[in-house]
C-alpha positions in Angstrom: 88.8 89.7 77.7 85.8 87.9 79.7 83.6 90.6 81.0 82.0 89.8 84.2 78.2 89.4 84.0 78.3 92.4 86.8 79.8 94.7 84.9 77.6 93.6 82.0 74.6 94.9 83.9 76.3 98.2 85.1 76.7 98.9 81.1 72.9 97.8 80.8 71.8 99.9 83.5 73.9 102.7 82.2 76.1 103.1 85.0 79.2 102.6 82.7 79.6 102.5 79.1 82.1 99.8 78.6 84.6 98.4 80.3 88.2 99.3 79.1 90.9 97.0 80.4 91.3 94.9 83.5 93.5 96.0 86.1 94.3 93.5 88.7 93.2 90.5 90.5 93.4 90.5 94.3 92.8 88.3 97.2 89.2 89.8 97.7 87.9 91.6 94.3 89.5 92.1 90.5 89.5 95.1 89.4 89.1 96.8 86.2 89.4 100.0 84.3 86.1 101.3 83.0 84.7 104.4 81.1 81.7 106.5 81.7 81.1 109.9 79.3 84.7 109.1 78.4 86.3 108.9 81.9 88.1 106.4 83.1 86.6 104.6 86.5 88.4 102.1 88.8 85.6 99.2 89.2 85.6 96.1 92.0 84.1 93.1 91.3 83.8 91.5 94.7 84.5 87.9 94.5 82.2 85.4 96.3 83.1 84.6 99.8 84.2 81.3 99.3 86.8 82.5 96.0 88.5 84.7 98.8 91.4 84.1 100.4 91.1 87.1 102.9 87.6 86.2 104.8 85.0 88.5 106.3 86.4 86.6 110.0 85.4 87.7 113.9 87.9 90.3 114.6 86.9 92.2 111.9 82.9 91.6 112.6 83.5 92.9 116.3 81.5 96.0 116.6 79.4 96.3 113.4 75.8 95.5 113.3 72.3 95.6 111.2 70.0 97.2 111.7 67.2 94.4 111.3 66.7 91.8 114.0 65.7 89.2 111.7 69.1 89.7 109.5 70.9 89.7 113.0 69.4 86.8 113.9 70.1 84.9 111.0 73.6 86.5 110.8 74.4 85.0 114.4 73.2 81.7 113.5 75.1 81.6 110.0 72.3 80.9 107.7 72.6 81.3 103.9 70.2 83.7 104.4 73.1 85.7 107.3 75.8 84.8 105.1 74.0 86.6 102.4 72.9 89.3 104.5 76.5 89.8 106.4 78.3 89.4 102.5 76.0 92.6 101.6 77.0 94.2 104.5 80.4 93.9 104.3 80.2 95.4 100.6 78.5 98.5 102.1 80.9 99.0 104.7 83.8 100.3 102.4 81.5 101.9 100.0 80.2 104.0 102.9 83.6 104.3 104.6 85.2 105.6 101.3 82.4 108.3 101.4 82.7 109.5 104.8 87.0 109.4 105.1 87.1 111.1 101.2 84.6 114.2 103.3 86.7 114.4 106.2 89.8 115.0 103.9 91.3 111.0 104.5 93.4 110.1 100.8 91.0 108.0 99.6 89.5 107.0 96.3 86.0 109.0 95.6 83.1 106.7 95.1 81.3 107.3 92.0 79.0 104.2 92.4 78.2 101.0 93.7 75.4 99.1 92.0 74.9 95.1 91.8 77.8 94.1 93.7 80.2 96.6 92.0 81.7 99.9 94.0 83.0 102.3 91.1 85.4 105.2 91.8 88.0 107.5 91.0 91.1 106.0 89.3 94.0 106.9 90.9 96.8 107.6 88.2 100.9 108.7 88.8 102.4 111.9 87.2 102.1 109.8 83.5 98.2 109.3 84.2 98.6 105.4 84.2 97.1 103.4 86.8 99.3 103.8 90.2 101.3 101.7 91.4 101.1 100.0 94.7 103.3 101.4 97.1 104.9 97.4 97.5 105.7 97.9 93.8 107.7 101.3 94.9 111.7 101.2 95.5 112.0 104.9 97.3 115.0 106.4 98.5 115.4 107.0 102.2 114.1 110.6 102.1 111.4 109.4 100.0 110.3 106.7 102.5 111.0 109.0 105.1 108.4 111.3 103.5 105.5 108.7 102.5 105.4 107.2 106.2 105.0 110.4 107.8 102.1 111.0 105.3 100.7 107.0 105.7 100.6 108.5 109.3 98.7 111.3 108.9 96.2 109.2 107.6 96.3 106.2 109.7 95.4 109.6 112.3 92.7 110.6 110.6 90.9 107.7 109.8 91.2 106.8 113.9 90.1 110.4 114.9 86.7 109.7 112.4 86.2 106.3 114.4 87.7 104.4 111.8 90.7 101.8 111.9 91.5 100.2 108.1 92.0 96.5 109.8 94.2 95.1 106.9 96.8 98.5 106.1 99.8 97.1 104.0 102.0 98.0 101.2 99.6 96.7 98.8 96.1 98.4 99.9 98.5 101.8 99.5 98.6 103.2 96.0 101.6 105.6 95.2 99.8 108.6 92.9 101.7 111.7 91.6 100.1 113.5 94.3 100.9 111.1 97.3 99.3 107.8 98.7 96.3 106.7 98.8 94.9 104.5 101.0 92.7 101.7 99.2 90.6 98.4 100.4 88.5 99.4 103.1 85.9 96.9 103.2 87.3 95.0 106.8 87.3 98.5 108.2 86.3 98.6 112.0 84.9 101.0 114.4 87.7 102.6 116.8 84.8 103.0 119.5 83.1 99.6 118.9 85.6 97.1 118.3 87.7 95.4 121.0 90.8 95.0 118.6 90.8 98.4 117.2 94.2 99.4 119.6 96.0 96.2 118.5 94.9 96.7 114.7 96.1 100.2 114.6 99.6 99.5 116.0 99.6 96.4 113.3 98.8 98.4 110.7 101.4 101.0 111.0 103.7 98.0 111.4 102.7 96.5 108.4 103.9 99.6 106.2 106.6 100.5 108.2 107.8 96.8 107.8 108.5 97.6 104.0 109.3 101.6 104.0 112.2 100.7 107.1 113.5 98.5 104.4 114.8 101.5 102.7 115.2 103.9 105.7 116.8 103.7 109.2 114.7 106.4 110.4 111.2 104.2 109.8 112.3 101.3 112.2 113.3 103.7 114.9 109.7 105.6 114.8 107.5 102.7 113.9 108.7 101.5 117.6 106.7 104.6 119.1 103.1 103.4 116.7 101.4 102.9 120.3 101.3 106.5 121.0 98.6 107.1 118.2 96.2 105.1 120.2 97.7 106.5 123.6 96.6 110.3 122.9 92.9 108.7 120.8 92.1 107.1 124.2 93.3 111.1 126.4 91.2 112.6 123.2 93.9 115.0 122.3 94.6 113.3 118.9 94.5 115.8 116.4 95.9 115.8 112.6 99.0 117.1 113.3 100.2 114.4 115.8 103.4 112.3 115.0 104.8 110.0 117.7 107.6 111.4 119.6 111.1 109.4 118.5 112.7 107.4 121.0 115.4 108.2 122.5 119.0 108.4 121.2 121.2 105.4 122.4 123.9 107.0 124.8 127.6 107.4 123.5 129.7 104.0 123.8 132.1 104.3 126.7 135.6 105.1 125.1 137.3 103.0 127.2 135.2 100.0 126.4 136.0 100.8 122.5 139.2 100.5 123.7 139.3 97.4 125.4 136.8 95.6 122.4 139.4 97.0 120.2 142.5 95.3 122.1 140.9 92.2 122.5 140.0 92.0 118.8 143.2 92.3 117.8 145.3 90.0 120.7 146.3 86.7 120.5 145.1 83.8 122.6 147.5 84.7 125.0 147.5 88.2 125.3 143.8 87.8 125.9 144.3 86.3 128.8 147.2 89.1 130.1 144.3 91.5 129.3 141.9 89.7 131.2 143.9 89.7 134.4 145.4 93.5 133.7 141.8 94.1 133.9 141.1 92.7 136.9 143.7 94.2 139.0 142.8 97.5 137.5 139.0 96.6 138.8 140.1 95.3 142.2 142.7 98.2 142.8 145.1 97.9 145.8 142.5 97.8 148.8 140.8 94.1 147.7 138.7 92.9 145.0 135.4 93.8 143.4 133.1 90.6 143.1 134.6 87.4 141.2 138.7 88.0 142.9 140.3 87.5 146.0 141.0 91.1 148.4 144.5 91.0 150.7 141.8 91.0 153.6 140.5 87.4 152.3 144.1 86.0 151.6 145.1 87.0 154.8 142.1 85.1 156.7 142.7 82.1 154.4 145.8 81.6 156.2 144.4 81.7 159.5 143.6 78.2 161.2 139.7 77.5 162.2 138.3 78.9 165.4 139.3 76.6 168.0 142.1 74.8 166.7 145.7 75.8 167.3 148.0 77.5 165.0 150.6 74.9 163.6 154.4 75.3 165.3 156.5 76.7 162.7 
């Protein structure tokens, strides 16, 4: 195994003391398992900009800022210099997000460092203490979907009600640990107060796990339709941690005599579906005229009567 020259310099600055095994490779880091006083770490090697295939884009920019003028400048105007500056910036953004959602109690990794381009935190492990899966790599039953989207909620809440929105929330930025998801990949977070997108990201990103935990249970597509009403009760300012949209509500009975009929006409002939369809209209038009789309005795009768003006034929 090729260890990256960033991870070489952690080990020479005595951040880490070696790196143990890689981990995975995703669209916007690779990640490895490292040691440090013989415990295990989880470390990101951010990939440069142009190796990504998820890019640091406008909708995710809305809303943030630095705090220097000339770096704003320069950021605006898309220097190397900017690019630099906004690459470092976007870096920071999870590394300090992590930080502040792991205080306010969000499921989140806890940051142990971030040094030369490298944020290194907790390693989240299942029951066996391996590395956890992704929740994308997870087959649950229904109750057990059922139970790790009403948690996913509970954190997409809390992450809105400390003025964060994750931006990017799918079945592979969730890790499945023996103690319950954890939310992962944070660094195209956005600011709920400052960003024009945050209500439209939110909904998406409940979508995006609901998407692939409704593919398992019923219950999951019916609730993910009510996502909106997260946002709804952020923008009254009566979210709180406990809130869970309100289902929508249950479909009416069928009409038994509908059943019925479906169930007659499924099982007729070509014929008899036409006998049906005239029984039915009789029944619809009853004995004092027609409903719309037939002929009433009052209609018949006037069709038999001559225009105005002209005389009635002799017999």
């Amino acid at each position: 195994m090729a260890t990256p020259a960033s991870l070489l310099k952690l080990i020479e600055d005595g951040v880490i003391d070696r790196v143990l095994s890689p981990l995975k490779s995703g669209k916007e880091a690779d990640m490895y398992v490292v040691a440090k006083d013989d415990v295990a770490y989880a470390a990101k090697v951010y990939k440069k900009r142009e190796q990504r295939s998820f890019r640091n884009n406008a909708a995710y920019r809305d809303g943030r800022s630095v705090r220097n003028t000339r770096s704003a400048r320069a950021m605006e105007k898309g220097t190397r210099f900017g690019k630099q500056v906004a690459e470092d910036a976007w870096q920071k953004a999870e590394a300090e997000a992590l930080r502040s959602l792991h205080s306010a109690g969000v499921r989140v990794p806890q940051v142990y460092a971030h040094h030369e381009g490298v944020l290194v935190m907790e390693l989240i492990v299942d029951a066996l203490g391996r590395p956890a899966p992704q929740l994308a790599q997870v087959k649950p039953t229904a109750a057990e979907a059922d139970a790790l989207y009403d948690q996913l909620l509970g954190q997409v809440v809390l992450m809105l009600m400390n003025d964060v929105v994750h931006g990017d929330f799918s079945p592979y930025n969730v890790l499945v640990s023996a103690e319950g998801p954890v939310v992962i990949d944070l660094p195209q977070v956005v600011s709920a107060s400052h960003n024009l997108k945050a209500c439209v990201l939110v909904e998406r990103d409940v979508q995006s796990v609901a998407r692939y935990l409704g593919i398992y249970s019923p219950t999951v597509r019916r609730l993910s339709r009510e996502a909106w009403q997260i946002w709804h009760q952020h923008e009254k300012g009566t979210l709180v941690p406990e809130f869970r949209p309100a289902p929508p509500p249950e479909p009416p009975p069928p009409d038994p005599a509908v059943v019925a009929a479906q169930r007659a006409l499924a099982d007729a002939g070509p014929g008899e579906v036409m006998d049906l369809v005239r029984e039915a209209r009789r029944e619809r038009d009853g004995p004092r005229g027609r409903g719309r789309g037939g002929r009433g005795r009052g209609e018949e009768a006037r069709r038999d009567e001559p225009p105005a003006g002209r005389p009635r034929p002799a017999a």
